[in-house]
Backbone as JSON, one array per atom type, in Angstrom:
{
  "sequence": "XXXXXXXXXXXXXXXXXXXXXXXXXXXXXXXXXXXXXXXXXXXXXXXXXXXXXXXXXXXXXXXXXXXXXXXXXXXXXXXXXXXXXXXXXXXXXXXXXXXXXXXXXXXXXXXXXXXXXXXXXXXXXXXXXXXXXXXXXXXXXXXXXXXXXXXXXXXXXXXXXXXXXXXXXXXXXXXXXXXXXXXXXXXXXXXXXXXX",
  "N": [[90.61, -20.77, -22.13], [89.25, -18.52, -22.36], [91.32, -16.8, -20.15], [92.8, -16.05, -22.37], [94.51, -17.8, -23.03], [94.98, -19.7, -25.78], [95.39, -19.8, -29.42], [92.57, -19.53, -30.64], [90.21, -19.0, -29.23], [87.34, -19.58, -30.17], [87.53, -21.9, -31.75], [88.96, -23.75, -29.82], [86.46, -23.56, -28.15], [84.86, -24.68, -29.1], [85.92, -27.47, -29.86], [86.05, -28.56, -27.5], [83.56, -28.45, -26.77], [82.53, -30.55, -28.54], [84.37, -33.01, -27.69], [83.28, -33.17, -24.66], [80.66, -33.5, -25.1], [80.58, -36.07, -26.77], [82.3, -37.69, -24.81], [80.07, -37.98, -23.27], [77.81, -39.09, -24.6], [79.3, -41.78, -24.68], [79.56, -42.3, -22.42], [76.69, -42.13, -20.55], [76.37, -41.92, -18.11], [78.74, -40.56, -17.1], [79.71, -38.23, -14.72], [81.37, -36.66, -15.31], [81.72, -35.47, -17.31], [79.87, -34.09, -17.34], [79.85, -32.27, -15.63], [82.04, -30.72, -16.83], [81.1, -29.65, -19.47], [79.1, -28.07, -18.3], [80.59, -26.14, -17.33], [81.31, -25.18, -19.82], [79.24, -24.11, -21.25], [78.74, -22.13, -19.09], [80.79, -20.31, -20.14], [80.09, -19.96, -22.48], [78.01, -18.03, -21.53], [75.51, -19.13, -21.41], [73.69, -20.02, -18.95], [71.59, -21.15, -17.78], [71.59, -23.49, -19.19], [74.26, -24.32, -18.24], [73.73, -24.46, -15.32], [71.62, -26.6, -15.69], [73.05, -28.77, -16.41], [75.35, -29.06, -14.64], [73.88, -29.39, -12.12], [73.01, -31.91, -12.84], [75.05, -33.09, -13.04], [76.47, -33.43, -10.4], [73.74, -35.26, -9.81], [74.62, -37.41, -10.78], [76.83, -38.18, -9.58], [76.79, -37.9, -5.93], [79.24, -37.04, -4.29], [81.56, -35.84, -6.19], [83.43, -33.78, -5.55], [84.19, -32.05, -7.69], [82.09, -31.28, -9.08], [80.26, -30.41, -7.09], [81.87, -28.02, -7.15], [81.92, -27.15, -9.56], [79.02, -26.56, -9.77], [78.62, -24.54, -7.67], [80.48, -22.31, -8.31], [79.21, -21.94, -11.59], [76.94, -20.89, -10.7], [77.86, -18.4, -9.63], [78.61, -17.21, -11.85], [76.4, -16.91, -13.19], [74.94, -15.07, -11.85], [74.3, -15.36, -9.49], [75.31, -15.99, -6.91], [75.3, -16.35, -3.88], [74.07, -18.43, -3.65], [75.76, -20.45, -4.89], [77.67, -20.69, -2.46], [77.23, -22.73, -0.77], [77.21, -25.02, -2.11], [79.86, -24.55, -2.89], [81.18, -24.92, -0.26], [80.49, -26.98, 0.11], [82.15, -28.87, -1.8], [84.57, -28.43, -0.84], [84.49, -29.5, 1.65], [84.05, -32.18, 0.92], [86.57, -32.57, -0.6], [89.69, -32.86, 1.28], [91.59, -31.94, 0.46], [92.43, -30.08, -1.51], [93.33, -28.72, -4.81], [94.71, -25.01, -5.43], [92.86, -24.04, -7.48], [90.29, -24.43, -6.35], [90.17, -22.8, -4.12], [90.57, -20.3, -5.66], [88.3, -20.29, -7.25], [86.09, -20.34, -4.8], [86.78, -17.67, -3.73], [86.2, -15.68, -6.25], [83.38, -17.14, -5.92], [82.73, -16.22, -3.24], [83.55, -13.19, -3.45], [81.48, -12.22, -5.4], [79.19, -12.66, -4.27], [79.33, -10.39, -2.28], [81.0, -10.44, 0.03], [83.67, -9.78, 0.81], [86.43, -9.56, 2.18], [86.17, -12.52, 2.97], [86.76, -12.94, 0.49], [88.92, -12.33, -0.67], [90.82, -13.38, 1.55], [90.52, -15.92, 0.4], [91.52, -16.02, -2.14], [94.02, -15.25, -1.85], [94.86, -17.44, -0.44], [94.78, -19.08, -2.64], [96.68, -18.33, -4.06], [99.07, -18.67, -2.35], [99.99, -21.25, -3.43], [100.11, -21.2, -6.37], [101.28, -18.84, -7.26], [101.68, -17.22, -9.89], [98.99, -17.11, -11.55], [96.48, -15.27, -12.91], [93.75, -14.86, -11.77], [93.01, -15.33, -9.15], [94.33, -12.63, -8.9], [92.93, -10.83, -9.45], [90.02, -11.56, -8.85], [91.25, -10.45, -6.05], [91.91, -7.91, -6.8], [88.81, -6.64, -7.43], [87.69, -6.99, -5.07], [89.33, -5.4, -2.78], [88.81, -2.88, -4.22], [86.03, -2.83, -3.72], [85.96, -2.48, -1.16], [87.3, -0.23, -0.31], [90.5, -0.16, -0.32], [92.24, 0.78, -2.02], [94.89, 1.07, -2.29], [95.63, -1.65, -2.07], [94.54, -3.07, -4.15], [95.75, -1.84, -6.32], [98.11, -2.6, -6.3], [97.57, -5.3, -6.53], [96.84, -5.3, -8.83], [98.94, -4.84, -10.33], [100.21, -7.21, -10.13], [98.9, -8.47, -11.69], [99.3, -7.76, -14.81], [102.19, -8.42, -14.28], [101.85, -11.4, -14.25], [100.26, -11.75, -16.61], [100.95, -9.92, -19.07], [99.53, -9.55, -21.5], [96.86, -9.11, -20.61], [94.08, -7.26, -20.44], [91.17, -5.03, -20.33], [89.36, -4.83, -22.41], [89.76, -7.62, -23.14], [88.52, -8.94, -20.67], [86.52, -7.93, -20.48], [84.99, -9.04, -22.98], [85.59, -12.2, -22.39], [85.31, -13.05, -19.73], [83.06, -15.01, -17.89], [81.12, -13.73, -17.02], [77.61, -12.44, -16.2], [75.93, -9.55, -18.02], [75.65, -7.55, -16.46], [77.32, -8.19, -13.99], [80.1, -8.18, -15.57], [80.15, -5.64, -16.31], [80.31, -4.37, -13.93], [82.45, -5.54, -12.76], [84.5, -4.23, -14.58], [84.83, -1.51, -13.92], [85.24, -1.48, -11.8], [87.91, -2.99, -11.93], [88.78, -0.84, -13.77], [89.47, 1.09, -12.27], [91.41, 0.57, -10.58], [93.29, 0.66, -11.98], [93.75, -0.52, -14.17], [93.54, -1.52, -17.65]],
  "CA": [[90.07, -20.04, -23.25], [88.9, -16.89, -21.33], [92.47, -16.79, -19.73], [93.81, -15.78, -23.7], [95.59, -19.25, -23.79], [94.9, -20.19, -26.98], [95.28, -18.96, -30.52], [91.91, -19.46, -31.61], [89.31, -19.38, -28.34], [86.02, -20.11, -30.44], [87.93, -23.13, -32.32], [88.83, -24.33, -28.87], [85.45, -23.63, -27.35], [83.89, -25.84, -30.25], [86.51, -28.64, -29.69], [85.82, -28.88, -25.9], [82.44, -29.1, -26.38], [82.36, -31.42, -29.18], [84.56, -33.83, -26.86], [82.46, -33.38, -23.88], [79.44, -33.72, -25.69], [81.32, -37.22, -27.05], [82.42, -38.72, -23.53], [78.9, -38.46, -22.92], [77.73, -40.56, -25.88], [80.14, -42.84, -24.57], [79.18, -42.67, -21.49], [76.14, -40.97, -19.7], [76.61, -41.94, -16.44], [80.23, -39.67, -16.44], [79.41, -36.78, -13.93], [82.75, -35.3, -14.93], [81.78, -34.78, -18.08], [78.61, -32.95, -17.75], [80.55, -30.79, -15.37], [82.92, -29.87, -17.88], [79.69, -29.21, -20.29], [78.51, -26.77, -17.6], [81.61, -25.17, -17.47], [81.67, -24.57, -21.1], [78.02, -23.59, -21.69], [78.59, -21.15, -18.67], [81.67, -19.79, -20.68], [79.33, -19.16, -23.68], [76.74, -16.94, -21.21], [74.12, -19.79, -21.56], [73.56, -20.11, -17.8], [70.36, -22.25, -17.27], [72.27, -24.98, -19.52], [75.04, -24.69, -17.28], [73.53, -25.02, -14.17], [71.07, -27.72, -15.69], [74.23, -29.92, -16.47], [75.68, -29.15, -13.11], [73.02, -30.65, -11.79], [73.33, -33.35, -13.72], [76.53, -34.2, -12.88], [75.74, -33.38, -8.61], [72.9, -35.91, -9.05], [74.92, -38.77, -11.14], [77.4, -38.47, -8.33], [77.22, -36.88, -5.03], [80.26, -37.7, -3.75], [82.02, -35.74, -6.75], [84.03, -32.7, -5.09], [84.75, -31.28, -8.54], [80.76, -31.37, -9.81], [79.52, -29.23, -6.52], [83.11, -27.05, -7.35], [81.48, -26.52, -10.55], [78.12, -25.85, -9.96], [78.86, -23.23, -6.79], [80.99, -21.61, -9.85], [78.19, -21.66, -12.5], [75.9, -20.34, -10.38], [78.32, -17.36, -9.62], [78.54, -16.61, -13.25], [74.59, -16.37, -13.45], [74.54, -13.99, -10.82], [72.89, -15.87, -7.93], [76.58, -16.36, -6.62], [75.01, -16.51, -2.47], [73.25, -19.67, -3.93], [76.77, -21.18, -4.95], [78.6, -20.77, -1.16], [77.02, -23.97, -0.08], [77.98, -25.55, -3.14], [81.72, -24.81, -2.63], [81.72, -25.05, 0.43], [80.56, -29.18, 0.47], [83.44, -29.84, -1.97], [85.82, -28.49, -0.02], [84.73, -30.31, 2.89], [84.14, -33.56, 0.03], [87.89, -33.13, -0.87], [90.09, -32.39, 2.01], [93.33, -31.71, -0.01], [91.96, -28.92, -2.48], [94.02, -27.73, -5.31], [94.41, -24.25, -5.48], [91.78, -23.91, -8.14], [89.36, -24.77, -5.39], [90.25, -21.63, -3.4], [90.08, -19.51, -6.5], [86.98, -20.91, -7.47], [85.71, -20.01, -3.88], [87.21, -16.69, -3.84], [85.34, -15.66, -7.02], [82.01, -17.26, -5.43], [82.54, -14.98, -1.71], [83.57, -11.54, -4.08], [80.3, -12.13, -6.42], [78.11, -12.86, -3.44], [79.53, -9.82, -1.66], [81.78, -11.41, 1.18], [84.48, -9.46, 0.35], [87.13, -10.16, 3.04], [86.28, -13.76, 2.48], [86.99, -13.53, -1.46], [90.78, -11.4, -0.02], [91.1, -14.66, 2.06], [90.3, -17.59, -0.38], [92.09, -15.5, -3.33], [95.23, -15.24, -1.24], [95.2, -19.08, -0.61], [95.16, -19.82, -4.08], [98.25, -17.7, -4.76], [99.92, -19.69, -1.77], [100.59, -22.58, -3.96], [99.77, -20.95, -7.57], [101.36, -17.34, -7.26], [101.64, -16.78, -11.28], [97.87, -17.09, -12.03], [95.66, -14.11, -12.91], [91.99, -14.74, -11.65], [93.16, -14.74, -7.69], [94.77, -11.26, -8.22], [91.29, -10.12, -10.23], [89.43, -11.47, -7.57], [91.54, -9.44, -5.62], [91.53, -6.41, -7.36], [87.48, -6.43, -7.27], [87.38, -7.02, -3.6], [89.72, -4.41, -2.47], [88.19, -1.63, -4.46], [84.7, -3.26, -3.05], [85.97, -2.39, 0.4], [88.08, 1.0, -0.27], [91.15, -0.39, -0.39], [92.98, 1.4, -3.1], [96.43, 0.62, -2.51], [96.03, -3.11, -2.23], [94.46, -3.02, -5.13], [96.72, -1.41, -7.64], [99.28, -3.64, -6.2], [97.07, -6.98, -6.77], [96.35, -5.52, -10.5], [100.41, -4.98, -10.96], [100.61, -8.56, -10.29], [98.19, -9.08, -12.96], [100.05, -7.57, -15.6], [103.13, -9.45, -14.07], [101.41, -12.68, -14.57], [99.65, -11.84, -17.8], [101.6, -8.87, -19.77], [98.76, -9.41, -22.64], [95.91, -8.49, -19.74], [93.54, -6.37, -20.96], [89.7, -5.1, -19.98], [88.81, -5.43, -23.33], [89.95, -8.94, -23.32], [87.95, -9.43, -19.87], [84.49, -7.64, -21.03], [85.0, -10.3, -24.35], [85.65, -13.78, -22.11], [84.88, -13.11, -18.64], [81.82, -15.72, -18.23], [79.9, -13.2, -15.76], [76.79, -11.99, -16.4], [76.82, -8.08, -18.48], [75.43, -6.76, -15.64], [78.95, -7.93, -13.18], [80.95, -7.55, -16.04], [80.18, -4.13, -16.42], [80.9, -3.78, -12.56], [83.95, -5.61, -12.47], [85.3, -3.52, -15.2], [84.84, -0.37, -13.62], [86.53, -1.7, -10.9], [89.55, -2.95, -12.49], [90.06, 0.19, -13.96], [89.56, 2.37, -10.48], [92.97, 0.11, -10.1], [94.25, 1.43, -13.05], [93.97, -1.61, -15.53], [93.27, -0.56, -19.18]],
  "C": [[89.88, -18.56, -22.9], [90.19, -16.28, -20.67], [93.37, -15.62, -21.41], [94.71, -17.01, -24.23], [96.2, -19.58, -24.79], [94.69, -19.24, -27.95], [94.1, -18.61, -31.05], [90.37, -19.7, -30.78], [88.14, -19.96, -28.67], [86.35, -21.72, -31.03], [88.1, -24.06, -31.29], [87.43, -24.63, -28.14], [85.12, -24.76, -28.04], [84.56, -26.85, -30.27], [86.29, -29.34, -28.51], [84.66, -29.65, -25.61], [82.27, -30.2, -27.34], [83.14, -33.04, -28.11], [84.3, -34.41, -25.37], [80.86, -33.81, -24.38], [79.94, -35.92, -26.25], [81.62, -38.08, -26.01], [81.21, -39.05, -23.0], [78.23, -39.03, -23.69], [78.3, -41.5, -25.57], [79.54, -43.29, -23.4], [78.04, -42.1, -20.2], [75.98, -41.08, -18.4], [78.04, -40.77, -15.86], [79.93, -38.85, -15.86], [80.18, -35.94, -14.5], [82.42, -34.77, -16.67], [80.51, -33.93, -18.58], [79.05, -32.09, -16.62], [81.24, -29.76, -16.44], [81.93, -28.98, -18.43], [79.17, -28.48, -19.38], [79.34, -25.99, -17.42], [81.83, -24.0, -19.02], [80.54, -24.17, -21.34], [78.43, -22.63, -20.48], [79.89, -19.91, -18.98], [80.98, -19.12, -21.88], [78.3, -18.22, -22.84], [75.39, -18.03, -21.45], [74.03, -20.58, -19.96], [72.42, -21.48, -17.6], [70.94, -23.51, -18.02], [73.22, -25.28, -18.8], [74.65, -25.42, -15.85], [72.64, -26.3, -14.12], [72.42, -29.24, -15.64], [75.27, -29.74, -14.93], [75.42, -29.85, -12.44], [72.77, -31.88, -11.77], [74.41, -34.15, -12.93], [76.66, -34.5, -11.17], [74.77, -34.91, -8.96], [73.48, -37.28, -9.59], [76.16, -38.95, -9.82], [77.53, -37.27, -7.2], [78.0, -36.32, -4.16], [81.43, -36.78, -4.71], [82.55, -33.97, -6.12], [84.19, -31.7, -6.61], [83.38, -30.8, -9.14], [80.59, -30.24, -8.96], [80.71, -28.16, -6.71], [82.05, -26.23, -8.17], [80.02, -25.25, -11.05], [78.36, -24.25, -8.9], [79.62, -22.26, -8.33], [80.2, -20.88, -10.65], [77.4, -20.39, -11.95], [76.4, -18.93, -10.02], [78.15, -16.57, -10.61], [77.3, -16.18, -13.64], [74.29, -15.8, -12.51], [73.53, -14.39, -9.48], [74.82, -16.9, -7.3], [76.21, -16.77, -4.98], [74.26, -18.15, -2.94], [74.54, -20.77, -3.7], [78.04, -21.59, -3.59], [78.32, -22.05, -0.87], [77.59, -25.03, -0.66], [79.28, -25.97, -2.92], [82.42, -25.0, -1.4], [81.47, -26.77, 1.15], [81.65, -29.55, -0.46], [84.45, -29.57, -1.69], [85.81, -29.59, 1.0], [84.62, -32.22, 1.86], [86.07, -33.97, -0.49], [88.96, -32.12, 0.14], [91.36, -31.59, 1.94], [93.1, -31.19, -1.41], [92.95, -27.93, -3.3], [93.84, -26.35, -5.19], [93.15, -23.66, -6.27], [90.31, -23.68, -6.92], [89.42, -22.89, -4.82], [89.79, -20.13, -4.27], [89.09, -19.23, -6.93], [85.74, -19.95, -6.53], [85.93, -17.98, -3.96], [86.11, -15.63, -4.99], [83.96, -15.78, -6.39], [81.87, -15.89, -4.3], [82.34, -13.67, -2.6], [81.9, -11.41, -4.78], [79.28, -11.92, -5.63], [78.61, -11.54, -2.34], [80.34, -9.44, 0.0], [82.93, -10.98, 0.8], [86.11, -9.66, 1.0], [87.46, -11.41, 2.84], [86.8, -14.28, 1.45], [88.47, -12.87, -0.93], [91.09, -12.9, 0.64], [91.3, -15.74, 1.24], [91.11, -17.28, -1.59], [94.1, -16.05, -2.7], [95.74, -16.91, -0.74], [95.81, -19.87, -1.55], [96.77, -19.63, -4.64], [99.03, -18.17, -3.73], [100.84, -20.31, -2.57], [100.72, -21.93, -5.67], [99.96, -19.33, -7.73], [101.37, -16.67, -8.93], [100.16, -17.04, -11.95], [97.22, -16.06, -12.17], [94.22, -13.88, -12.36], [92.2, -14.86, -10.23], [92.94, -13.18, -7.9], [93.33, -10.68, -8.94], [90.45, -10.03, -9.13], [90.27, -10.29, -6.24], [91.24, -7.68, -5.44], [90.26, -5.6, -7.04], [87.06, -5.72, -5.59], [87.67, -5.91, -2.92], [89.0, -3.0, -2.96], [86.38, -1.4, -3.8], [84.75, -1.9, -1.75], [86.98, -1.0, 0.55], [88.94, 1.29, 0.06], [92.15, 0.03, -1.7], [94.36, 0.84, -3.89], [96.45, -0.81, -2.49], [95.73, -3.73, -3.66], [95.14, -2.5, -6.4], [97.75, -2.41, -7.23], [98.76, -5.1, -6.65], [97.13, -6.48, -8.82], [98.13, -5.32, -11.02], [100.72, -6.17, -11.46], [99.91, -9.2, -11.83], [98.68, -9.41, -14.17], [101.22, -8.44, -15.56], [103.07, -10.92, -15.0], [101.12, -12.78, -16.05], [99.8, -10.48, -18.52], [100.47, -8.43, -21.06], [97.3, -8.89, -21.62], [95.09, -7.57, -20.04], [91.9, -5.88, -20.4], [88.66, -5.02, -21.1], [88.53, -7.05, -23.31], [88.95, -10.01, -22.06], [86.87, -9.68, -20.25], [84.5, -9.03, -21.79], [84.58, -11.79, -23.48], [85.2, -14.0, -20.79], [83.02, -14.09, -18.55], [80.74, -15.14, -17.51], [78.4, -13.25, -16.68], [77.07, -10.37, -17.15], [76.75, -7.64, -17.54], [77.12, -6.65, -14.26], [79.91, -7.51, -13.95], [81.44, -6.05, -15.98], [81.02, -3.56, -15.17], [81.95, -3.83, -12.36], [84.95, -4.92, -13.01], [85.29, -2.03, -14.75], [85.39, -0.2, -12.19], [87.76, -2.01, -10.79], [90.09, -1.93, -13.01], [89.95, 1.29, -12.82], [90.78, 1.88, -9.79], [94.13, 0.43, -10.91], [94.71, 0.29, -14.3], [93.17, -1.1, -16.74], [92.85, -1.68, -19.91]]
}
C-alpha cells in the first residue's frame, strides 16, 4: 500500500483490515493475524494499537519469527526503534533461513535507531536476493547521508527511481508509516540525494 502498489491505497487499507479483523473472529488464538493487524494499524500512524497487537501476537506464540519481525518493525515506526533491535534480532535467530524482507526489516530498525553502518549492511543483504525493491535502497539512501556519504547515496537513490520510476517524496511524506517527526528527517535526507 505505502509502496504505491495499488490503485486505491485507502480501499486496500480498509480491505486488509476488515480481513484481519475477520481471521480473528474466526480465530483468536491466530498470532499471524494480529501481526498483520499491527502492521496495518502501524501503517495508519496509530502506534500504541500496533504495538498492543504485536504483543498480542509475541504472547499467543513465542516461537513465531514473523510476530517478533513485526513488532521490532512497529516499534521502529513509533520512534523507539533501539527498543525493536532485540526484537529482530530473536527472529532472525527464531528463523534461520530469513527471507530478504527480514534483512530489510532489520535494516530499517539499525538506520532508525542510529546504527548506521549496520542499516548499509542489513539493507545490502536484502538486495542480495531482492535487488528490484525500493525500501533497502531508502534505507540506504538515509544511512549514507547519516554518515556523509554523498556519493553512495545518490547512487542508492538512482536505484530507487530504477526500481520505482513513480518514486516520489511526496508519495513518501503521504505513506511512509514513520512517525512526522522521522518523516520529516528522512525527507530531507532523500532529497540531500537529490530525490524530488
Amino acid at each position: 500500500m505505502f509502496l504505491g502498489t495499488t490503485q486505491s491505497p485507502d480501499q486496500s487499507l480498509a480491505r486488509a483490515f476488515e480481513l484481519a479483523q475477520k481471521a480473528i473472529s474466526l480465530d483468536n488464538t491466530n498470532e499471524a493475524a494480529y501481526s498483520v493487524l499491527s502492521w496495518l494499524y502501524a501503517t495508519k500512524r496509530q502506534y500504541e494499537k500496533a504495538i498492543a497487537e504485536s504483543e498480542r501476537a509475541v504472547s499467543l506464540n513465542p516461537n513465531s519469527a514473523e510476530s517478533y519481525m513485526r513488532l521490532g518493525l512497529v516499534l521502529a515506526y513509533a520512534g523507539r526503534a533501539e527498543e525493536g533491535i532485540p526484537y529482530m534480532q530473536n527472529a532472525l535467530r527464531l528463523n534461520p533461513f530469513p527471507s530478504p524482507n527480514y534483512f530489510s526489516n532489520l535494516a530499517i530498525i539499525y538506520c532508525e535507531s542510529g546504527h548506521y553502518e549496520k542499516a548499509i549492511e542489513a539493507a545490502k543483504r536484502a538486495l542480495q536476493s531482492e535487488p528490484n525493491t525500493p525500501i533497502p535502497y531508502t534505507t540506504l539512501v538515509i544511512s549514507y547521508i547519516r554518515l556523509g556519504r554523498e556519493e553512495e547515496a545518490r547512487a542508492a537513490a538512482t536505484e530507487i527511481l530504477r526500481v520505482n520510476p513513480k518514486w516520489s517524496l511526496d508519495r513518501y511524506a503521504k505513506n511512509a508509516p514513520y512517525t512526522q517527526p522521522q518523516v520529516e528527517r528522512n525527507i530531507e535526507d532523500l532529497r540531500k540525494a537529490g530525490l524530488e
